[in-house]
mmCIF file as gemmi writes it, N, C-alpha and C atoms, coordinates in Angstrom:
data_model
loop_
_atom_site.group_PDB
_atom_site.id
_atom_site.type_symbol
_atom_site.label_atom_id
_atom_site.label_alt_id
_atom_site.label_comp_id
_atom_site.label_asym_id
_atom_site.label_entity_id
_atom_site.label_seq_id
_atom_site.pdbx_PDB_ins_code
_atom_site.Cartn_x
_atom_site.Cartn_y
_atom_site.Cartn_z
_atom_site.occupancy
_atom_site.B_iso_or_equiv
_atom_site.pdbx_formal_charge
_atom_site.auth_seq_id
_atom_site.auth_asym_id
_atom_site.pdbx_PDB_model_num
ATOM 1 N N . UNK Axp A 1 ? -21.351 -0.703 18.76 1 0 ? 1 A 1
ATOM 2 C CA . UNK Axp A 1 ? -22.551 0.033 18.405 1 0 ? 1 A 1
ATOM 3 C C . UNK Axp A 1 ? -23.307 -0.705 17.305 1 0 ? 1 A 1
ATOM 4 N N . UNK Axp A 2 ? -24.715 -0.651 17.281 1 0 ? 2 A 1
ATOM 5 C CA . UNK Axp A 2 ? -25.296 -1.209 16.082 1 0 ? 2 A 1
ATOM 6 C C . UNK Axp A 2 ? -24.779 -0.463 14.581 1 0 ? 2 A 1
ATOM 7 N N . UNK Axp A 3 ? -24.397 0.428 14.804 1 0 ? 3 A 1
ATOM 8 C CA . UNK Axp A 3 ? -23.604 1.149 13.298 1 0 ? 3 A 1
ATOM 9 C C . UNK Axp A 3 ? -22.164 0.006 12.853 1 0 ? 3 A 1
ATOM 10 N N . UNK Axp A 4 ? -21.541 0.036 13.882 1 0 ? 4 A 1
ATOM 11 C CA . UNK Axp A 4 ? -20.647 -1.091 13.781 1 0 ? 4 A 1
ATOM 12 C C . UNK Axp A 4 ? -20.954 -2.566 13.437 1 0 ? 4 A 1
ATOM 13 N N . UNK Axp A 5 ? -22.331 -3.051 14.091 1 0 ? 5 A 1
ATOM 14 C CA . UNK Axp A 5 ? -22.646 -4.555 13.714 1 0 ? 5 A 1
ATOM 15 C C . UNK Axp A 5 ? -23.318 -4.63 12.587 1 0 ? 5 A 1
ATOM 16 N N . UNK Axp A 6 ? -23.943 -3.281 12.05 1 0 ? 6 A 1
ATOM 17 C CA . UNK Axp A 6 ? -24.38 -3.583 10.734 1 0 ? 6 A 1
ATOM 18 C C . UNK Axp A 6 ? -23.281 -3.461 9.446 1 0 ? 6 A 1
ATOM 19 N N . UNK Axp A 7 ? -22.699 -2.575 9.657 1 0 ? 7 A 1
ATOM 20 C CA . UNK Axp A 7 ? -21.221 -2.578 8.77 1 0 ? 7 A 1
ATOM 21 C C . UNK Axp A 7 ? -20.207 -4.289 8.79 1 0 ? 7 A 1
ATOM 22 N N . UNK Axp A 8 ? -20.604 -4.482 10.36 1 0 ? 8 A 1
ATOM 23 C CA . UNK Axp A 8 ? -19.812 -6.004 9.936 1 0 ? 8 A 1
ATOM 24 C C . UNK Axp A 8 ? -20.64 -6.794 9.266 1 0 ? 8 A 1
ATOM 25 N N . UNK Axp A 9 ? -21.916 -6.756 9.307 1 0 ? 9 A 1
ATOM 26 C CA . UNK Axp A 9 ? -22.617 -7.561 8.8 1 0 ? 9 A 1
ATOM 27 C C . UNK Axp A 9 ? -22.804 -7.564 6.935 1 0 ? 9 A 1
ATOM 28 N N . UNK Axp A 10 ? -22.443 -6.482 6.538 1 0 ? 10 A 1
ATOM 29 C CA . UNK Axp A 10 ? -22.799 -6.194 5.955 1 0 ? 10 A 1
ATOM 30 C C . UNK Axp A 10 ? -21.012 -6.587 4.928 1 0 ? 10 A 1
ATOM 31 N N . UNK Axp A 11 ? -19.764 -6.541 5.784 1 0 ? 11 A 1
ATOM 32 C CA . UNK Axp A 11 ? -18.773 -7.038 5.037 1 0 ? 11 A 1
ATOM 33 C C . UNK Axp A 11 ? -18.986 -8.703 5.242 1 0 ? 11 A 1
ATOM 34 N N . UNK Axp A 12 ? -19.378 -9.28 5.825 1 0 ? 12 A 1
ATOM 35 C CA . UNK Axp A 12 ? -19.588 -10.66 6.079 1 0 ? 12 A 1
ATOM 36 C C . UNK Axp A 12 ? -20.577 -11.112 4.854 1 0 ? 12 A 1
ATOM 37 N N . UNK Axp A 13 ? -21.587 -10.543 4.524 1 0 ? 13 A 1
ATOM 38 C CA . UNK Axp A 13 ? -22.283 -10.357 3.153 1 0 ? 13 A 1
ATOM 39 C C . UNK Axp A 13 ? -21.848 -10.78 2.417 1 0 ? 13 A 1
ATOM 40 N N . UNK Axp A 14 ? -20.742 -9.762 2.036 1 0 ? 14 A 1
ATOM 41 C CA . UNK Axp A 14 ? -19.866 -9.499 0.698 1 0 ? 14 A 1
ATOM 42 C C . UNK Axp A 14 ? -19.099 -10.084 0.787 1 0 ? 14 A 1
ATOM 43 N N . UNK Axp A 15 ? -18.686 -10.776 1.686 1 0 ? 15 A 1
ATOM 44 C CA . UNK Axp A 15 ? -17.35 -11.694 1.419 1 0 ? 15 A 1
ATOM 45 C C . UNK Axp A 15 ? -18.035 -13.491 0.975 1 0 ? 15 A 1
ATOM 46 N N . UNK Axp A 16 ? -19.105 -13.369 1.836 1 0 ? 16 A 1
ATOM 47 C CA . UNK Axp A 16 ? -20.067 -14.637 1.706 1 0 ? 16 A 1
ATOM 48 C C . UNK Axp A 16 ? -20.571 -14.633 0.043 1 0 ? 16 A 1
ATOM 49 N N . UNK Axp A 17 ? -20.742 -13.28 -0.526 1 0 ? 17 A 1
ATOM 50 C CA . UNK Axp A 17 ? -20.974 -13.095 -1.894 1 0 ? 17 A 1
ATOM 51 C C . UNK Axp A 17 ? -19.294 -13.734 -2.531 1 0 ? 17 A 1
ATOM 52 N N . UNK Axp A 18 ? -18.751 -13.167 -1.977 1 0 ? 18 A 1
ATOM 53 C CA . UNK Axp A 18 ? -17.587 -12.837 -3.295 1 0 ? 18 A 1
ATOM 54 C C . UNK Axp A 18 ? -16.92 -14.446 -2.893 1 0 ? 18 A 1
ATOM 55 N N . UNK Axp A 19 ? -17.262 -15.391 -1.954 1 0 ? 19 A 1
ATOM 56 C CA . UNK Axp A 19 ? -16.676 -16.609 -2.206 1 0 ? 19 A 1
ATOM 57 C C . UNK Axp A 19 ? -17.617 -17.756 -2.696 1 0 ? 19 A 1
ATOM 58 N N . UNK Axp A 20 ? -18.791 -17.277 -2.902 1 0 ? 20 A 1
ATOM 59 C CA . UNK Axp A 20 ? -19.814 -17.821 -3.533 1 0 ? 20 A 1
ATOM 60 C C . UNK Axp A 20 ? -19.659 -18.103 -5.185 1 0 ? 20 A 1
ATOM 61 N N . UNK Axp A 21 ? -18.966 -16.617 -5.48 1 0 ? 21 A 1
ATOM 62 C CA . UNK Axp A 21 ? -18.534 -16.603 -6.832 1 0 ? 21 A 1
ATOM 63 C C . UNK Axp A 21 ? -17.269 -17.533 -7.299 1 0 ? 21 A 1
ATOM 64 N N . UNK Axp A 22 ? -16.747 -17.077 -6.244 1 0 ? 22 A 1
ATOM 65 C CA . UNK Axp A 22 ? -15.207 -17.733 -6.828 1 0 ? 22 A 1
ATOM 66 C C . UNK Axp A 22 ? -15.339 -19.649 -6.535 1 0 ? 22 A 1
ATOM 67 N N . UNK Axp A 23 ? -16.516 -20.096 -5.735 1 0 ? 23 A 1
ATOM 68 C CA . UNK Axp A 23 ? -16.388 -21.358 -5.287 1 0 ? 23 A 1
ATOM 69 C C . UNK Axp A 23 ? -17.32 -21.983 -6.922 1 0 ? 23 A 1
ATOM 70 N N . UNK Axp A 24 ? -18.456 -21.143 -7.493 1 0 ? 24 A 1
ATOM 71 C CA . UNK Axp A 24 ? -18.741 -21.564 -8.433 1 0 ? 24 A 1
ATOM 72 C C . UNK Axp A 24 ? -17.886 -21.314 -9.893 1 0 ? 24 A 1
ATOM 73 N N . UNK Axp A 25 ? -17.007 -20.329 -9.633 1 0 ? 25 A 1
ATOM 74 C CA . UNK Axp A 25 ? -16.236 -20.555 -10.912 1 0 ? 25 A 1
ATOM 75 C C . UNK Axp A 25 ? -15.701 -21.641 -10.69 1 0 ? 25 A 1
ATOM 76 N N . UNK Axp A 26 ? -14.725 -22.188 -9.323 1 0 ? 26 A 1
ATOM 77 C CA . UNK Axp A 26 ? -13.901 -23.214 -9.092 1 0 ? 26 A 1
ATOM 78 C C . UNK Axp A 26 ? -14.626 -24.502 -9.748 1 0 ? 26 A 1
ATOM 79 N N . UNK Axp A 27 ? -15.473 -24.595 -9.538 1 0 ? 27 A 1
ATOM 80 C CA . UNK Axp A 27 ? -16.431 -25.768 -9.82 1 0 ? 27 A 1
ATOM 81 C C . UNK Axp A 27 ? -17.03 -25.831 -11.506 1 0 ? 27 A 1
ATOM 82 N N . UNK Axp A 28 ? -16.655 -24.807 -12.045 1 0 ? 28 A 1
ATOM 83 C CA . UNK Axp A 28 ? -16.898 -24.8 -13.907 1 0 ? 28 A 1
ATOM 84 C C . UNK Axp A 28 ? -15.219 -25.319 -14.282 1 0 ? 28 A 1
ATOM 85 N N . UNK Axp A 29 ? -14.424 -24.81 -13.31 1 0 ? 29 A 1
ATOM 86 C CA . UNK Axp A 29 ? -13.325 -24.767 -13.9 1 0 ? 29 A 1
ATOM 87 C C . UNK Axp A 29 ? -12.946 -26.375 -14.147 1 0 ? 29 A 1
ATOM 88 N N . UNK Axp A 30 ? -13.575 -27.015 -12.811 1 0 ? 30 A 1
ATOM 89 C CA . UNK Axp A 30 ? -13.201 -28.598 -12.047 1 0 ? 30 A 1
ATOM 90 C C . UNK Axp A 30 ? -14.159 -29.162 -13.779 1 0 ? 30 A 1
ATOM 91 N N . UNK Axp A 31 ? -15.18 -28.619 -13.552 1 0 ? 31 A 1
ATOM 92 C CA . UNK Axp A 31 ? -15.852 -29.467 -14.694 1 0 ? 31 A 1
ATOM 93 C C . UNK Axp A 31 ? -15.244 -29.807 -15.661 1 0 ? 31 A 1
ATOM 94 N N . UNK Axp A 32 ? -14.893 -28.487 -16.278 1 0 ? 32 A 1
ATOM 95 C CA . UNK Axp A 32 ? -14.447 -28.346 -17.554 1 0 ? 32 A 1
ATOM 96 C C . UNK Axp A 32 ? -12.853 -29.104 -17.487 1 0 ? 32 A 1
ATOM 97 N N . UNK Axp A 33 ? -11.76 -29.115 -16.69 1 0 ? 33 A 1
ATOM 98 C CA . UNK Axp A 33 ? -11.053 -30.43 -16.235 1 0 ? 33 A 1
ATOM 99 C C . UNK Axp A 33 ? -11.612 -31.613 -16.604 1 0 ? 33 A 1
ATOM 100 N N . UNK Axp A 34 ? -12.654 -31.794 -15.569 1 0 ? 34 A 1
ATOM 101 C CA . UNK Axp A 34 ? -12.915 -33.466 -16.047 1 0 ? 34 A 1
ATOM 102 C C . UNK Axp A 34 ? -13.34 -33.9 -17.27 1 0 ? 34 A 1
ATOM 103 N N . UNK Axp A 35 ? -13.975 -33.062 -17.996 1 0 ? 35 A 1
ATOM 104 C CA . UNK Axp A 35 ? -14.318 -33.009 -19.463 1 0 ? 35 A 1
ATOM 105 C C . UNK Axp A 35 ? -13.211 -33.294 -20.337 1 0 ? 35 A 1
ATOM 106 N N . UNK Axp A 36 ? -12.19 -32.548 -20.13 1 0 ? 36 A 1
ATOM 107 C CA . UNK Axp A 36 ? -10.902 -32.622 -20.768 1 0 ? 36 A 1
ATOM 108 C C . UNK Axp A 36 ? -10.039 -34.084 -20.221 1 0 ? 36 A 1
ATOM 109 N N . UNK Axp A 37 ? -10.297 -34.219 -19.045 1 0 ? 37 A 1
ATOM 110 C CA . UNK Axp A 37 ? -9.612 -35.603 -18.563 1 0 ? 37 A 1
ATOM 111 C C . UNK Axp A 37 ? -9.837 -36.996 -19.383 1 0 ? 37 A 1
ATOM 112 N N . UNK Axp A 38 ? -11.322 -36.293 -19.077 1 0 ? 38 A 1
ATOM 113 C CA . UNK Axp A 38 ? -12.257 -37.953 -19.44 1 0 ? 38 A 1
ATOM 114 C C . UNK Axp A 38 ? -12.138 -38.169 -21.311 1 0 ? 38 A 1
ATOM 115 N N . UNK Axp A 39 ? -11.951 -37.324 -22.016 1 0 ? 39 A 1
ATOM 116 C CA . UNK Axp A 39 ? -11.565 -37.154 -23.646 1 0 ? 39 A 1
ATOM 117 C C . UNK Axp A 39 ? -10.541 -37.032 -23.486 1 0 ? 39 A 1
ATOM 118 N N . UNK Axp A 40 ? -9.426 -37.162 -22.409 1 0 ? 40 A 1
ATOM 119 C CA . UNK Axp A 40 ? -7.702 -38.08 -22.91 1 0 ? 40 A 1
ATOM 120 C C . UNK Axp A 40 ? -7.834 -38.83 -22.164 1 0 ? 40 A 1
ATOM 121 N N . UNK Axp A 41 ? -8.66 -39.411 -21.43 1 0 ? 41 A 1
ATOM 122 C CA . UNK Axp A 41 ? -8.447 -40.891 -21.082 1 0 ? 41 A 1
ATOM 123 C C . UNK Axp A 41 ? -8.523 -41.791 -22.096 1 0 ? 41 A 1
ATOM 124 N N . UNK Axp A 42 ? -9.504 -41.223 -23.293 1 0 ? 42 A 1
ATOM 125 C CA . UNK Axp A 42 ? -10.222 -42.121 -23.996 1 0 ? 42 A 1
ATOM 126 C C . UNK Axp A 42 ? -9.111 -42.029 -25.391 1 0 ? 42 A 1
ATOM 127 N N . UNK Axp A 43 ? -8.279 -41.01 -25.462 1 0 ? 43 A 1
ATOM 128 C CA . UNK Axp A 43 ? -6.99 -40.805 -26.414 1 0 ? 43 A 1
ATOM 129 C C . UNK Axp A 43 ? -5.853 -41.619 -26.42 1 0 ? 43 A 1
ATOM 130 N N . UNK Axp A 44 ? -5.102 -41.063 -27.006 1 0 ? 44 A 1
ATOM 131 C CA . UNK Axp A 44 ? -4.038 -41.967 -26.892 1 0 ? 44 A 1
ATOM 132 C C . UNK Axp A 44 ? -2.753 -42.278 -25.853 1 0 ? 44 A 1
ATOM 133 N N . UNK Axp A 45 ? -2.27 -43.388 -25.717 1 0 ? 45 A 1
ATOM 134 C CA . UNK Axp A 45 ? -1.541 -43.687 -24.347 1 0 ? 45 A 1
ATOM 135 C C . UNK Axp A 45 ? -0.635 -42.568 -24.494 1 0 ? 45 A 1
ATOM 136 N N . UNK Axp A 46 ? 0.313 -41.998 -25.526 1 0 ? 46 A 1
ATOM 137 C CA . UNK Axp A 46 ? 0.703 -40.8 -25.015 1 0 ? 46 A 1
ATOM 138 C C . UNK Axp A 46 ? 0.271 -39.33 -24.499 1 0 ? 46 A 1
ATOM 139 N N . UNK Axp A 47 ? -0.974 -39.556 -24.318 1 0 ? 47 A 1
ATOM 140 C CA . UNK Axp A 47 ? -1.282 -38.468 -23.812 1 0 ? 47 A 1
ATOM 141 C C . UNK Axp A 47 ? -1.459 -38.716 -22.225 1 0 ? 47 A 1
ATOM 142 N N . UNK Axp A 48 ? -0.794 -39.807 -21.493 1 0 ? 48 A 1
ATOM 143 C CA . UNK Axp A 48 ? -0.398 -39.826 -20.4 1 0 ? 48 A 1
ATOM 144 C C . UNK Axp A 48 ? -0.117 -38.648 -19.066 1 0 ? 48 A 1
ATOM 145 N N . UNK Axp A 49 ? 0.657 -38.399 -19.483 1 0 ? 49 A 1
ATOM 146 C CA . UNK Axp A 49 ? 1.198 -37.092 -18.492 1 0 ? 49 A 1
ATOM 147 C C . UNK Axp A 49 ? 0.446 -35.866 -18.874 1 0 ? 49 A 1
ATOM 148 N N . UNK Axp A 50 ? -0.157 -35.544 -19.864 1 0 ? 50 A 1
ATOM 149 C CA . UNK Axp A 50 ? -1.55 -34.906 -19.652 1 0 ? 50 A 1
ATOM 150 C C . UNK Axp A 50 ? -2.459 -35.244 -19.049 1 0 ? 50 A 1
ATOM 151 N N . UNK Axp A 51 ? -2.559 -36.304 -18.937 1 0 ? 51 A 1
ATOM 152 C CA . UNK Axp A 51 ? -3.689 -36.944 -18.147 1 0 ? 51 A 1
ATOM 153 C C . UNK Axp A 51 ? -3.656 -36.561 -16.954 1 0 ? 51 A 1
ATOM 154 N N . UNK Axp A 52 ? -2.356 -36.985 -16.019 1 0 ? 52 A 1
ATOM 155 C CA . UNK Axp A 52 ? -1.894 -36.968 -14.826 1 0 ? 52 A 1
ATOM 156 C C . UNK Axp A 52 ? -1.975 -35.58 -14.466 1 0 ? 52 A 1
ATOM 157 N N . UNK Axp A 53 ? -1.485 -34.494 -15.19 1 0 ? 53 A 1
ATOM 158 C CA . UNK Axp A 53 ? -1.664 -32.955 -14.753 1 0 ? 53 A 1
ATOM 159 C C . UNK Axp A 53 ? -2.945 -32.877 -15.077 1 0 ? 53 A 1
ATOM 160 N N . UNK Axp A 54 ? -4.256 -32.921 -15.534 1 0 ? 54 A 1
ATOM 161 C CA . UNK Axp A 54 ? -5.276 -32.641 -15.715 1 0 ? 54 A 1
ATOM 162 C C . UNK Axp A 54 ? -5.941 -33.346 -14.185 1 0 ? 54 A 1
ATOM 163 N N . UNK Axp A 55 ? -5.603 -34.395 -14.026 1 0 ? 55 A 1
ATOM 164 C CA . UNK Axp A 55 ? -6.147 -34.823 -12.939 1 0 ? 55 A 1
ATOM 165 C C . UNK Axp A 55 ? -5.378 -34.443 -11.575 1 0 ? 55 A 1
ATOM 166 N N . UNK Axp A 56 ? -4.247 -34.305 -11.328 1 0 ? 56 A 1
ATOM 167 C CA . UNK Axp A 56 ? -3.531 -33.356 -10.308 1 0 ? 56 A 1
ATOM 168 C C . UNK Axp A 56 ? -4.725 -31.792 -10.264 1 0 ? 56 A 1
ATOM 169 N N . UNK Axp A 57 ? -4.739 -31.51 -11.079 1 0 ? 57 A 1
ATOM 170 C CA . UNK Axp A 57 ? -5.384 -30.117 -11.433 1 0 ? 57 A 1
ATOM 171 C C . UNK Axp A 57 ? -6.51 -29.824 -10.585 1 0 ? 57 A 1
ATOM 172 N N . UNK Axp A 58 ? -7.432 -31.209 -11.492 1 0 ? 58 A 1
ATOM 173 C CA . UNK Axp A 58 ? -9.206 -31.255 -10.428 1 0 ? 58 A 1
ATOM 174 C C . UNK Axp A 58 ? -8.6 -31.594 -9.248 1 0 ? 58 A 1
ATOM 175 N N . UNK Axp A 59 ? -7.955 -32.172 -8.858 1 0 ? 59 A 1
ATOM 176 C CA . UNK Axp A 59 ? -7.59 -32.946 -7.146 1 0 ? 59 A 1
ATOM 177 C C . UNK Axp A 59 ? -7.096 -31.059 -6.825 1 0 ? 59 A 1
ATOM 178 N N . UNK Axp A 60 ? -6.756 -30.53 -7.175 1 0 ? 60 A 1
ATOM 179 C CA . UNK Axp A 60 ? -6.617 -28.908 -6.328 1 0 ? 60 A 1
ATOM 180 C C . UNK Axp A 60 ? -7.732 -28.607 -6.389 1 0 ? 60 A 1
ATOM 181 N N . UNK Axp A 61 ? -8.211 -28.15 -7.253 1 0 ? 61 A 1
ATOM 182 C CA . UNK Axp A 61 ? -9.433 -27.759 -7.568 1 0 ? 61 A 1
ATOM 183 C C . UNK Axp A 61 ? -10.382 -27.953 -6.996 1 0 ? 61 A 1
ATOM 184 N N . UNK Axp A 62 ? -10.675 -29.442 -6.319 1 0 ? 62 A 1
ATOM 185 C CA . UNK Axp A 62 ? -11.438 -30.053 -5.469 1 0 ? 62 A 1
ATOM 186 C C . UNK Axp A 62 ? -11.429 -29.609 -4.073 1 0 ? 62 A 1
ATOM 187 N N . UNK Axp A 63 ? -9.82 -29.24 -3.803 1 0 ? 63 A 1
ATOM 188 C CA . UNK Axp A 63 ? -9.426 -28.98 -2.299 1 0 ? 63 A 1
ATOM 189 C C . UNK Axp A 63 ? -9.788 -27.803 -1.92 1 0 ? 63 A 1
ATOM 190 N N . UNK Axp A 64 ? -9.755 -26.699 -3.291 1 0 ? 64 A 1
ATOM 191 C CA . UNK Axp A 64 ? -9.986 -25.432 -3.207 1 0 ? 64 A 1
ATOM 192 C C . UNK Axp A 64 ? -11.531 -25.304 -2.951 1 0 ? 64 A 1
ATOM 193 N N . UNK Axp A 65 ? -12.229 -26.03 -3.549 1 0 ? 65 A 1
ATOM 194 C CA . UNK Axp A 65 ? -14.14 -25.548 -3.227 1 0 ? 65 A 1
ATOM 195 C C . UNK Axp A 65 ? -14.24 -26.246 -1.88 1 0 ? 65 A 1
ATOM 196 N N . UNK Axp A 66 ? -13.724 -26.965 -1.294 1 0 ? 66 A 1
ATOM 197 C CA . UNK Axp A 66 ? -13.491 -27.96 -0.128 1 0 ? 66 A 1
ATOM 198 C C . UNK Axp A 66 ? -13.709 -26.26 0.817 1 0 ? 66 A 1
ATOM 199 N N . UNK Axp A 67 ? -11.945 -25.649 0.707 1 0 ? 67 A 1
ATOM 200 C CA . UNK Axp A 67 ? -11.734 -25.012 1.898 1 0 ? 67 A 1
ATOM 201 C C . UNK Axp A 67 ? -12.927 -23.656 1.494 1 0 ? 67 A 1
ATOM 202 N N . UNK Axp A 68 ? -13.062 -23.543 0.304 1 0 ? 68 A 1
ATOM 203 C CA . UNK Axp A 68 ? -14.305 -22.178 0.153 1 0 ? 68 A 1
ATOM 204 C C . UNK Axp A 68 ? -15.424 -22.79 0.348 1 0 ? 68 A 1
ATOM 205 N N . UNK Axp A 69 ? -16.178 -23.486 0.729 1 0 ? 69 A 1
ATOM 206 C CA . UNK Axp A 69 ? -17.659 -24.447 1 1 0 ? 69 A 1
ATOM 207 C C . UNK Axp A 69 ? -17.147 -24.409 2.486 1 0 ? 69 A 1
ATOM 208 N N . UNK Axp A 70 ? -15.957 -24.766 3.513 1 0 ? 70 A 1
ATOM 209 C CA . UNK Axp A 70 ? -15.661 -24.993 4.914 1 0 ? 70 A 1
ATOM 210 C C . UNK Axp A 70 ? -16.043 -23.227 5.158 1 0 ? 70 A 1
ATOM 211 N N . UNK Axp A 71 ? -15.17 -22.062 4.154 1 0 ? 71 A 1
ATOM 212 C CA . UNK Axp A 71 ? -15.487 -21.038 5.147 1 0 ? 71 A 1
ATOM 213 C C . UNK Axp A 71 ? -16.486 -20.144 4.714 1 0 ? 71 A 1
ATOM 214 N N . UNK Axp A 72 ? -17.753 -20.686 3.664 1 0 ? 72 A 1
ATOM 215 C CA . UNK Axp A 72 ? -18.868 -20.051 3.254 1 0 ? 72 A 1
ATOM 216 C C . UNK Axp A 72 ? -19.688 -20.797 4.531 1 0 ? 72 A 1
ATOM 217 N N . UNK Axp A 73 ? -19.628 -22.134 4.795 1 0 ? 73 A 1
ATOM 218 C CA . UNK Axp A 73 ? -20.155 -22.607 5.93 1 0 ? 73 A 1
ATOM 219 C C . UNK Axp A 73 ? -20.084 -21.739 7.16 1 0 ? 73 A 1
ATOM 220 N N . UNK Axp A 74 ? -18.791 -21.371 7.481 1 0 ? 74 A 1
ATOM 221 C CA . UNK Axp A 74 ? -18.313 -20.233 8.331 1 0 ? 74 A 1
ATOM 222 C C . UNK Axp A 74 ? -18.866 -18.777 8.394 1 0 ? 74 A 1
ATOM 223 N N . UNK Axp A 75 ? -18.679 -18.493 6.908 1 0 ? 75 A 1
ATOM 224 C CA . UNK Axp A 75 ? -19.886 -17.463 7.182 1 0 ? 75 A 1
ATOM 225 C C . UNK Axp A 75 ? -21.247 -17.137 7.59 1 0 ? 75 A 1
ATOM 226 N N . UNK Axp A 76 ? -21.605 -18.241 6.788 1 0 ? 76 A 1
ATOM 227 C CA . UNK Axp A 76 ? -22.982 -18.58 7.104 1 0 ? 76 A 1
ATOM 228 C C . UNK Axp A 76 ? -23.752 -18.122 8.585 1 0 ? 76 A 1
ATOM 229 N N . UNK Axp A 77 ? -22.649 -19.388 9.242 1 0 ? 77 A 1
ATOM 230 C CA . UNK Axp A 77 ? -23.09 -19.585 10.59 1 0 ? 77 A 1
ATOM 231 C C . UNK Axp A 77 ? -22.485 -17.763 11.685 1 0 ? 77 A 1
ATOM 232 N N . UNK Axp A 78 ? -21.542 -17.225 10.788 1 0 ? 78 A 1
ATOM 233 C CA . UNK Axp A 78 ? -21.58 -15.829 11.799 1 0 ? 78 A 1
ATOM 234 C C . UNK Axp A 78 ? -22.611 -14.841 11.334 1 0 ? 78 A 1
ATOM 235 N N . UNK Axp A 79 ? -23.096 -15.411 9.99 1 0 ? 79 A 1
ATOM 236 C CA . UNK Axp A 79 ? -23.815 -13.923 9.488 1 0 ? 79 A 1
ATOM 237 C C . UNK Axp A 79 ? -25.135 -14.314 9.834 1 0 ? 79 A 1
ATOM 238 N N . UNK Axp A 80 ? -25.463 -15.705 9.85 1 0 ? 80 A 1
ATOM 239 C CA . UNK Axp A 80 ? -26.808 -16.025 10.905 1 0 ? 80 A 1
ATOM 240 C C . UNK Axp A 80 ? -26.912 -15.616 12.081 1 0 ? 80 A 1
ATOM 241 N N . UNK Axp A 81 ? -25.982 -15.441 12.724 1 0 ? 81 A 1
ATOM 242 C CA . UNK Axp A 81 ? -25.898 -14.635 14.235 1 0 ? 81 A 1
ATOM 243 C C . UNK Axp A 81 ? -26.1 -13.067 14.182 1 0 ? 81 A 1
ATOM 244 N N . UNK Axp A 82 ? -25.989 -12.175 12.383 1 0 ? 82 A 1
ATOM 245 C CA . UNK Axp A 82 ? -26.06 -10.99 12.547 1 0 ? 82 A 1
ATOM 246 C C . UNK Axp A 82 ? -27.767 -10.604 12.128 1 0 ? 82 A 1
ATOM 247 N N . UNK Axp A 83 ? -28.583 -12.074 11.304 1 0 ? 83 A 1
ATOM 248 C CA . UNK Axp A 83 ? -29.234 -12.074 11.109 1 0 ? 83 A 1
ATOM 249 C C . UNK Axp A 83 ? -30.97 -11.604 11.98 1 0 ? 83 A 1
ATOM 250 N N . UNK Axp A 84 ? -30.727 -11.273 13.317 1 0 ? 84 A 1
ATOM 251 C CA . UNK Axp A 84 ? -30.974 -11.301 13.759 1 0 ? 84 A 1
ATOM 252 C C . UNK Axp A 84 ? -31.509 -9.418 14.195 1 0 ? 84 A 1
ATOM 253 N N . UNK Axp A 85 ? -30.392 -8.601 13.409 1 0 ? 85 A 1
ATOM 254 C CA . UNK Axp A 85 ? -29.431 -7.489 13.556 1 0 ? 85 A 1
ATOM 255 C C . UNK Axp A 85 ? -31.226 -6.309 12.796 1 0 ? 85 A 1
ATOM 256 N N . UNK Axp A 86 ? -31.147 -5.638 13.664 1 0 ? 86 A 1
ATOM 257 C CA . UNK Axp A 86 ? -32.477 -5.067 12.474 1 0 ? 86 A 1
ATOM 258 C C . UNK Axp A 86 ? -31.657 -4.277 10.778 1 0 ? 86 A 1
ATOM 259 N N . UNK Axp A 87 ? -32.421 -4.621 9.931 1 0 ? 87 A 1
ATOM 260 C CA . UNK Axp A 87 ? -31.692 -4.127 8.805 1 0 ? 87 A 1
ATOM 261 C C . UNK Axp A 87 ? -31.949 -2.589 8.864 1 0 ? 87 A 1
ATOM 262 N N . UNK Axp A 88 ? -30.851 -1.245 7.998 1 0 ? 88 A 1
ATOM 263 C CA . UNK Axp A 88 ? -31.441 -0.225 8.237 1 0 ? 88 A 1
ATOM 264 C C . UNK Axp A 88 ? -31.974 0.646 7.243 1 0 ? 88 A 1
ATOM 265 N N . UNK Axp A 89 ? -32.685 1.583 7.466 1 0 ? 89 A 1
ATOM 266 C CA . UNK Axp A 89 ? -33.8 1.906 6.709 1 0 ? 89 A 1
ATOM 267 C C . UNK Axp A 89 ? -33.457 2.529 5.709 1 0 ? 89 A 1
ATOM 268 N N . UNK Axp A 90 ? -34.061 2.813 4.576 1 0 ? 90 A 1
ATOM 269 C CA . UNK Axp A 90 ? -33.531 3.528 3.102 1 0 ? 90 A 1
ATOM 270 C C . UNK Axp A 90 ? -33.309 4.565 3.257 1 0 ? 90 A 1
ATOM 271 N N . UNK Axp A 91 ? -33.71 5.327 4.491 1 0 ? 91 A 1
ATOM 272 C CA . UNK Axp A 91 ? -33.373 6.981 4.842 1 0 ? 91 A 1
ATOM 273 C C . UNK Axp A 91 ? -31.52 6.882 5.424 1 0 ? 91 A 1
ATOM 274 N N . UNK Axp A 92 ? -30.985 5.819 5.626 1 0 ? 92 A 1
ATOM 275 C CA . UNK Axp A 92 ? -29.475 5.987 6.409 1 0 ? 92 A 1
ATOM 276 C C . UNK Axp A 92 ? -28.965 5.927 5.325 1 0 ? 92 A 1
């Protein structure tokens, strides 16, 4: 029923919202990593194995906006198909 395709459409939204958020925190978080990387690269050789977990860190971090950018893409492309959907009126 269109009651049904607007309700999906409408969680497809919100999920397209709510990984929007979490893909741009991911990406302050990655920053703020490399910030910290790049000021112990420039420290001292024992700060080595900090180094290495700081940069292990962004390399997740990276993978993580990877697979949330693959399924905001995903959304995209189903909620463009609902786009189509008439929106409903301020009286429902």
């Amino acid at each position: 029923s269109s009651q049904q395709a607007l309700e999906q459409a409408r969680a497809v939204t919100e999920e397209l919202e709510d990984l929007k958020a979490a893909a741009k925190g991911l990406e302050e978080e990655n920053g703020e990593l490399r910030r910290q990387a790049r000021q112990l690269v420039r420290g001292p050789a024992s700060s080595l194995p900090q180094n290495q977990q700081l940069l292990a860190e962004c390399h997740g971090l990276r993978e993580q906006i990877q697979v949330l950018a693959a399924e905001m893409a995903d959304l995209e492309v189903r909620g463009g198909s609902c786009a189509a959907w008439p929106m409903p009126s301020a009286s429902l």
